[in-house]
C-alpha positions as CSV (number, residue, x, y, z in Angstrom):
1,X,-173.3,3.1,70.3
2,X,-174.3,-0.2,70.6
3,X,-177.4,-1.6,68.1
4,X,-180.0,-4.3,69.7
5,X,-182.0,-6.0,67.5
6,X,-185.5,-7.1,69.7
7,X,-188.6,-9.1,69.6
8,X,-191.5,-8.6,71.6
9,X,-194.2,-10.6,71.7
10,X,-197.4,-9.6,71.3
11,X,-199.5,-12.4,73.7
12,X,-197.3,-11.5,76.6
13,X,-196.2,-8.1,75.7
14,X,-192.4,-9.3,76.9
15,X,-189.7,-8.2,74.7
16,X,-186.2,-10.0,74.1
17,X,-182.8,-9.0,72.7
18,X,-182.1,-11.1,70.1
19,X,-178.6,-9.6,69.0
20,X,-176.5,-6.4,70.2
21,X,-174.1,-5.5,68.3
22,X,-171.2,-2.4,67.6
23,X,-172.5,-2.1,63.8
24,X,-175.0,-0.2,63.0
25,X,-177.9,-2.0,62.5
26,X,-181.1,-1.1,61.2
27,X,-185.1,-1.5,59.9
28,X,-185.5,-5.6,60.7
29,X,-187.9,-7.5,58.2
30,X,-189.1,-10.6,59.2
31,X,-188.3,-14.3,56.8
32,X,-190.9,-16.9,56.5
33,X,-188.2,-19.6,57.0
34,X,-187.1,-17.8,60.9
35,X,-185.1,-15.3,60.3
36,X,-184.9,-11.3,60.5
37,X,-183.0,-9.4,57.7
38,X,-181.3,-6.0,58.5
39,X,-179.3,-3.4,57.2
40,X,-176.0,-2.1,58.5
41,X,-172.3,-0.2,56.8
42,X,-174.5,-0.2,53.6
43,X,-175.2,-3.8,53.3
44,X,-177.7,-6.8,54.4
45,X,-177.3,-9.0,56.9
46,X,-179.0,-12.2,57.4
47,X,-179.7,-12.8,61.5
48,X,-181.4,-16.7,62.3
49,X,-183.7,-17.0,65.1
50,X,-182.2,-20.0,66.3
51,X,-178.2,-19.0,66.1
52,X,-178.0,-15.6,66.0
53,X,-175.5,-13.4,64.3
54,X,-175.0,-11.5,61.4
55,X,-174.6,-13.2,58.1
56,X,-173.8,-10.7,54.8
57,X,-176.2,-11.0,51.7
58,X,-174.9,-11.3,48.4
59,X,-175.8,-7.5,46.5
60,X,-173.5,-8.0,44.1
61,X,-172.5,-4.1,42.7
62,X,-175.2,-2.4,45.6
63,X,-173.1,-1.1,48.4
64,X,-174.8,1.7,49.2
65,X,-178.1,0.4,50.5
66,X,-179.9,2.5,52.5
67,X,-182.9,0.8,55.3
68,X,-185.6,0.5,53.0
69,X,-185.5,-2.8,52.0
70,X,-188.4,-5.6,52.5
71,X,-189.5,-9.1,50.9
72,X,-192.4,-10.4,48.7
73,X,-195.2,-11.8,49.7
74,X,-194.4,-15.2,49.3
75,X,-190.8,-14.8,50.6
76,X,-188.3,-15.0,47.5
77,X,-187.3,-12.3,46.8
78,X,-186.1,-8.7,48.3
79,X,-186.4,-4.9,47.2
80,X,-183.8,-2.8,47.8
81,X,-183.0,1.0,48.0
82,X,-179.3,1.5,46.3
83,X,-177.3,4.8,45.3
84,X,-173.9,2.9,44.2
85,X,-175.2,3.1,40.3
86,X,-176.7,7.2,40.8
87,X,-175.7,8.2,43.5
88,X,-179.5,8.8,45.0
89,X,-181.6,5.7,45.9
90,X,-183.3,3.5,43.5
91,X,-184.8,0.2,44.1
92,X,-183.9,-2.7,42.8
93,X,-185.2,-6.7,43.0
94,X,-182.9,-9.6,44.0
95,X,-183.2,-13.0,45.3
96,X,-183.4,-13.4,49.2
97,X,-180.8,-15.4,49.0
98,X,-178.8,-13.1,47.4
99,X,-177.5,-12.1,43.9
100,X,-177.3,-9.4,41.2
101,X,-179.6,-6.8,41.7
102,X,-182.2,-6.3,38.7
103,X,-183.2,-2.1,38.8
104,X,-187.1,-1.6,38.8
105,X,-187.6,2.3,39.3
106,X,-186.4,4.1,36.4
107,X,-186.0,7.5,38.2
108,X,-184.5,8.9,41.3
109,X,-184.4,9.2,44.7
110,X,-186.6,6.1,45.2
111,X,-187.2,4.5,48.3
112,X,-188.8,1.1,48.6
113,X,-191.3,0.7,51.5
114,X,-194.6,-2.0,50.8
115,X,-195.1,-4.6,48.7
116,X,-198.8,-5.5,47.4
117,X,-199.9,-8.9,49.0
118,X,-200.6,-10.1,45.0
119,X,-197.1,-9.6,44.5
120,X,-197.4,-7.2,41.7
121,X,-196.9,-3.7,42.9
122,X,-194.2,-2.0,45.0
123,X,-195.3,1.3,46.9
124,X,-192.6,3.8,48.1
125,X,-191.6,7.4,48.9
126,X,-190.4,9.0,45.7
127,X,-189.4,13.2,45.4
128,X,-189.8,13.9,41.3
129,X,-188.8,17.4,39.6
130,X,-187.3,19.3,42.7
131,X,-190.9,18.4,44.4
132,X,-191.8,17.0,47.9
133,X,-191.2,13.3,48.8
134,X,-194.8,11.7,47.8
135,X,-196.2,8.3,48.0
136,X,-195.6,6.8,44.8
137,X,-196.4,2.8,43.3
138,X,-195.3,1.1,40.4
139,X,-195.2,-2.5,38.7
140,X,-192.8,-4.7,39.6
141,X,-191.1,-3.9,36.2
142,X,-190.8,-0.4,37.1
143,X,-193.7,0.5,34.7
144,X,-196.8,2.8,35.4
145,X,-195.5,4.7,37.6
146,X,-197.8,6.6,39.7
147,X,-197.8,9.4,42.6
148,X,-200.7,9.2,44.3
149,X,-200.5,12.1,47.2
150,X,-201.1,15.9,46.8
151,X,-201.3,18.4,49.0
152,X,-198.5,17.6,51.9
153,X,-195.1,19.0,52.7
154,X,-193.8,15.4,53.1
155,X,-194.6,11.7,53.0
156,X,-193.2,8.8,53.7
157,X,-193.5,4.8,54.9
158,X,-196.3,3.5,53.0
159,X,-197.0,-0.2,53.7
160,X,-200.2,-2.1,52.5
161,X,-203.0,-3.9,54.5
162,X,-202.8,-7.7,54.2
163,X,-206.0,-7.5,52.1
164,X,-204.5,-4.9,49.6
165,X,-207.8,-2.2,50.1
166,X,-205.1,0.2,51.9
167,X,-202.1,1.9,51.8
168,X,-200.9,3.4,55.3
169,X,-198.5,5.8,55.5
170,X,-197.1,9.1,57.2
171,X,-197.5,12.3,56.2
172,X,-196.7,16.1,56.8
173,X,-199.2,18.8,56.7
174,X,-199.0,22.7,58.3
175,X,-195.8,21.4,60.4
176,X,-197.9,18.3,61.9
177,X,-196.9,14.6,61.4
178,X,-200.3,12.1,61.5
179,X,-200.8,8.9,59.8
180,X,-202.8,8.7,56.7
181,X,-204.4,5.5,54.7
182,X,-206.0,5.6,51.4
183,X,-207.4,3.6,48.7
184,X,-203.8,1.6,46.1
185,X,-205.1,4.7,43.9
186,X,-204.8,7.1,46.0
187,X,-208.6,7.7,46.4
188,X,-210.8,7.7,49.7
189,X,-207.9,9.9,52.1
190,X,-208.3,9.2,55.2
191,X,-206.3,10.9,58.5
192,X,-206.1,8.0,61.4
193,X,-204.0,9.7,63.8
194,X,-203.1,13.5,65.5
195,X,-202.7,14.0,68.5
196,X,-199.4,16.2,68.8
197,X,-196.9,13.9,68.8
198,X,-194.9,13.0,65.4
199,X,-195.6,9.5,64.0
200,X,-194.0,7.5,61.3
201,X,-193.7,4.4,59.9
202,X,-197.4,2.8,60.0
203,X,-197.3,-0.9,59.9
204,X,-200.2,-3.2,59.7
205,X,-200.5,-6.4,61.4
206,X,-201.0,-9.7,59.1
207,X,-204.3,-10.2,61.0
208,X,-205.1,-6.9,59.3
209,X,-206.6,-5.8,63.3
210,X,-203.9,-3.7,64.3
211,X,-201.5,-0.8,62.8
212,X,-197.6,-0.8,64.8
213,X,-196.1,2.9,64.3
214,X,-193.4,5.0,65.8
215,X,-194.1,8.0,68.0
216,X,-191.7,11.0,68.4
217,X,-192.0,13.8,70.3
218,X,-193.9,16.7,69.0
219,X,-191.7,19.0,67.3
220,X,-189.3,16.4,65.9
221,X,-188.3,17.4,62.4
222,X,-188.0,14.1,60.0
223,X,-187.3,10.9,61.9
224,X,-183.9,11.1,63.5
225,X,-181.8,8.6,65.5
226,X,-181.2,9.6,68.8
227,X,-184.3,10.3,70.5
228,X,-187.0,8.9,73.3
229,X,-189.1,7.4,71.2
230,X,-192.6,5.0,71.4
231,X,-193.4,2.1,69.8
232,X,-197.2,1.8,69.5
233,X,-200.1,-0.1,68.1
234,X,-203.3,1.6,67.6
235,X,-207.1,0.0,65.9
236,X,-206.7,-0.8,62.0
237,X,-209.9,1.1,62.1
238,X,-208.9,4.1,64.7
239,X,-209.0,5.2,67.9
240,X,-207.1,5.5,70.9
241,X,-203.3,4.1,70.9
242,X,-201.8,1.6,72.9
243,X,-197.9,2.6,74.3
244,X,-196.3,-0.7,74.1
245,X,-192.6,0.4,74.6
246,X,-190.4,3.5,75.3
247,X,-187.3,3.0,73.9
248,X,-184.0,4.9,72.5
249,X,-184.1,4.7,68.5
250,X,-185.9,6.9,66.2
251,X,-184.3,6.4,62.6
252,X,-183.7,2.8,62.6
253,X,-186.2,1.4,64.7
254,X,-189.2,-0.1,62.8
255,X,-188.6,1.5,58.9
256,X,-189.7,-1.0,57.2
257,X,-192.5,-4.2,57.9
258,X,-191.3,-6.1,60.9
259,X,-194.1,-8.0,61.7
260,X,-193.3,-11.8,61.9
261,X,-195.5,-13.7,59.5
262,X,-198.4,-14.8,61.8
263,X,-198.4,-11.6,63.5
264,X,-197.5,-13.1,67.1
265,X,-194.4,-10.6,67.0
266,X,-192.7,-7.9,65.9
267,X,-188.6,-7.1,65.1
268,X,-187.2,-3.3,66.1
269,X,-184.1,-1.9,66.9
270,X,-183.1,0.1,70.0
271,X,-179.8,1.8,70.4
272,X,-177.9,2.5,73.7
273,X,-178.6,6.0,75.3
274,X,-175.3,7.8,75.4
C-alpha cells in the first residue's frame, strides 16, 4: 500500500503529492527551514520541499519510534515517542538534526503530542496505574508531572493554541468521540464538537483562527488506518465544520502538528485504497 505525503494549500484549497512512497510513512511535522519530518519502519525521515525524498535521522539507540513526534517552538529540537529502552513508549528530546536521545518522561506508555509555544512544557496522552489514556503535561525535564482529564474513557492528541490559553484535544465519553479544549491546567472544559461522527487529532492553525481535525465515521473504534476518512477545519471558537478533503488514511494521516509555520498549508498522509 503505497504512502503519499501531501500539501494543500489553504488560499487555493489545491492539494499536491509531494512524495509516494512503498514505506510506511506517517504523521508529517512541518520545519521552519522547508522541510516536513515523518515517521516510517520505526524511524525519522527528513523529506525537503525543494528535492524530495526521504532522508533518515540520527536516533541514536531509539528504533522503535512510534508517530508521535513534533518540534519546539523555535525549531531545534524534536520530541519523540520510543519503546526500544521499555518496551512501551516514552518520550524523549533530541536535536533536529539528529543525535542521542535525552529521556524526559520518567514513566510509561507516554506519548508526545504538543509543545507549549514558551518552549517549556510538553503535553501528551499518558495511561498511569492500569487507568485510561489521559491528557497529561510535564516540564521539559520530565518534572511535575500532571494529568489533567477526569471523567472520559479515552483521550488522546492534545496540541496547544499558538497563544498557550488552550489545550485541544480528543476525547471519549458514553461511546462518543468529540473534541475538547481546556485551560494548560486542566480548568475551564470545554466540548467544541459532536455531531456523530468520530474526530481526532485537533490541530490549531498558527493564526490561532482555525482548528484542522480528522473525521471518521461514526462508530469507528480508536483511529485506525484503512478507512474513508475527512480532513476538516472548523472556527477556533466553534461552529459549523468545513470538509476540505475526503481521503483514504485514518491512523497516519494528521497525528501530530502539520501545519507549516505561517499557516498557508498543511502536511497529511493518504494511503492507496486497496
Amino acid at each position: 500500500m503505497a504512502a503519499h505525503l501531501c500539501i494543500r494549500d489553504h488560499a487555493t484549497n489545491k492539494a499536491r503529492i509531494l512524495l509516494s512512497t512503498e514505506t510506511l510513512i506517517e504523521a508529517p511535522n512541518w520545519t521552519a527551514d522547508g522541510a516536513l519530518i515523518v515517521n516510517g519502519d520505526g524511524r525519522l525521515f527528513r523529506v525537503p520541499l525543494e528535492a524530495p525524498e526521504l532522508q533518515p535521522i540520527d536516533t541514536g539507540f531509539a528504533t522503535r519510534l512510534n508517530n508521535d513526534h513534533g518540534l519546539s517552538p523555535d525549531g531545534r529540537t524534536l520530541a519523540i515517542s520510543d519503546a526500544t529502552e521499555t518496551g512501551q513508549s516514552v518520550i524523549y528530546t533530541l536535536p533536529v538534526g539528529g543525535g542521542t536521545p535525552r529521556r524526559v518522561t520518567a514513566e510509561a506508555p507516554s506519548w508526545w503530542h504538543g509543545w507549549a509555544p514558551d518552549g517549556n512544557q510538553l503535553a501528551y496522552a499518558a495511561a498511569r496505574d492500569g487507568g485510561p489514556v489521559r491528557i497529561a503535561t510535564c516540564a521539559l525535564d520530565g518534572s511535575d508531572e500532571q494529568l489533567l482529564t477526569t471523567g472520559f474513557d479515552h483521550c488522546d492528541g492534545p496540541d496547544y493554541t499558538p497563544d498557550g490559553r488552550w489545550i485541544w484535544f480528543n476525547g471519549e465519553r458514553g461511546g462518543q468521540v468529540c473534541l475538547w479544549r481546556m485551560r494548560p491546567d486542566g480548568s475551564e472544559l470545554q466540548r467544541m464538537s459532536g455531531d456523530g461522527l468520530v474526530h481526532w487529532f485537533p490541530h490549531p492553525s498558527p493564526d490561532g483562527r482555525r482548528v484542522l481535525y480528522l473525521a471518521f465515521p461514526p462508530g469507528t473504534r480508536g483511529h485506525p488506518r484503512g478507512c474513508e476518512v475527512e480532513l476538516r477545519l472548523m472556527p477556533a471558537e466553534g461552529g459549523p465544520p468545513q470538509i476540505v478533503e475526503t481521503l483514504f488514511g485514518g491512523q497516519g494521516t494528521i497525528n501530530v502538528p502539520c501545519w507549516a509555520p505561517d499557516g498557508r498549508a498543511f502536511a497529511y498522509v493518504a494511503y492507496d485504497r486497496p
